[in-house]
NUPATI-782256 format. One line per 3 residues: number of its first residue (from 0); their letters; for each residue x negated, y, z of C-alpha. Coordinates in Angstrom, 2 decimals. Example, Ala and Ser with C-alpha at 12.3 -4.5 7.8 and 13.67 -1.06 7.14 Angstrom:
0 = AS = -12.30:-4.50:7.80 ~ -13.67:-1.06:7.14
This chain:
0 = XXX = -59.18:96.42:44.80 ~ -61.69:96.27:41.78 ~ -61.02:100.10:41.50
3 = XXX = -61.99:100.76:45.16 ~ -65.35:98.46:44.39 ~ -66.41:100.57:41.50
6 = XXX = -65.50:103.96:43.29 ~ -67.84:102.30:45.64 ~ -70.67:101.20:43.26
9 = XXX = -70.26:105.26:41.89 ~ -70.89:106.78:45.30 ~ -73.72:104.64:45.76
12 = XXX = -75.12:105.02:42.49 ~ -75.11:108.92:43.34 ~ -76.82:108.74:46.84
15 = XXX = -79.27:107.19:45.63 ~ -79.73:109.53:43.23 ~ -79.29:112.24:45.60
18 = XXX = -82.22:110.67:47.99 ~ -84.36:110.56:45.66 ~ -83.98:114.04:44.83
21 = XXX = -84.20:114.67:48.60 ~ -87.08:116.48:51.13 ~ -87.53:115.77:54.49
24 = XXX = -85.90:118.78:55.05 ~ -82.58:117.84:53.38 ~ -82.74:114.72:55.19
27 = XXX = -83.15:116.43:58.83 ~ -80.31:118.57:57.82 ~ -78.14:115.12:57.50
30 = XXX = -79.27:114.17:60.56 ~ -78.84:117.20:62.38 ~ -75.23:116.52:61.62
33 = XXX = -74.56:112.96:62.15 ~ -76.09:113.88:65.35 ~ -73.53:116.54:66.04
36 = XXX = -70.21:114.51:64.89 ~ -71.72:112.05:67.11 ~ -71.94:114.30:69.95
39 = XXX = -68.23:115.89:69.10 ~ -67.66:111.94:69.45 ~ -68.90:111.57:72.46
42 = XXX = -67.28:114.58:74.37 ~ -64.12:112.36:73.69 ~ -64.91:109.18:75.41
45 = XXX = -62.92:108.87:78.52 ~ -65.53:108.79:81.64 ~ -64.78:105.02:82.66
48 = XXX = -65.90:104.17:79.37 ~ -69.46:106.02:78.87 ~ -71.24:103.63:80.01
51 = XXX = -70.27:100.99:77.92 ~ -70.75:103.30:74.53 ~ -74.40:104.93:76.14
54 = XXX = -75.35:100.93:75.72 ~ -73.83:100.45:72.27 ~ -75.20:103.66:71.20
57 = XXX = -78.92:102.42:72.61 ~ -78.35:99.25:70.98 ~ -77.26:100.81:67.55
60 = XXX = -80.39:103.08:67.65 ~ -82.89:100.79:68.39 ~ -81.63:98.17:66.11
63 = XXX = -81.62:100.76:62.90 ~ -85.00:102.78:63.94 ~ -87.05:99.87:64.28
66 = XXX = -86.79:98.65:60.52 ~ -87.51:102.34:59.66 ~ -90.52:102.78:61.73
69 = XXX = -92.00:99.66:60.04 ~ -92.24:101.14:57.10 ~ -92.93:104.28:58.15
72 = XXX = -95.79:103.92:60.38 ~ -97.58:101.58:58.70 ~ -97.79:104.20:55.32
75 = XXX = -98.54:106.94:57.82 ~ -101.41:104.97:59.12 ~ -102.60:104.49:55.61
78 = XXX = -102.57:108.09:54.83 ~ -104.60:108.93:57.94 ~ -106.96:106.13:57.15
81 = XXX = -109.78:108.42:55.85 ~ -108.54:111.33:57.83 ~ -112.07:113.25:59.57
């Protein structure tokens, strides 16, 4: 187990490396395919069932891009501050 927590700790230690070595370009690249597997995802979810993961799905975005957009919009706002 304390093998599988500092195989962990490594592939942490090197996304955060890799993030900060990141664009906004690399990121929407990521995105573009967690987006997709989460598509492929969906295609296989019986009908009856949809519903049920549309709401999770809703719930799971709006729960992770609301701490994002806090920090985000306020830094945008103070780099338009000045803006003429």
């Amino acid at each position: 187990m304390e093998k599988c927590k500092q195989c962990f700790e490594k592939c942490m230690t090197v996304t955060d490396a890799y993030m900060k070595e990141s664009t906004w370009k690399d990121l929407a690249l990521i995105k573009l395919c967690v987006l997709s597997v989460g598509v492929l995802i969906g295609l296989c979810i019986p009908k009856k069932h949809k519903t049920v993961y549309s709401i999770i799905g809703a719930l799971v975005i709006g729960v992770t891009l609301t701490p994002i957009m806090m920090k985000f919009v306020p830094m945008l706002i103070d780099e338009f501050e000045d803006f003429e």
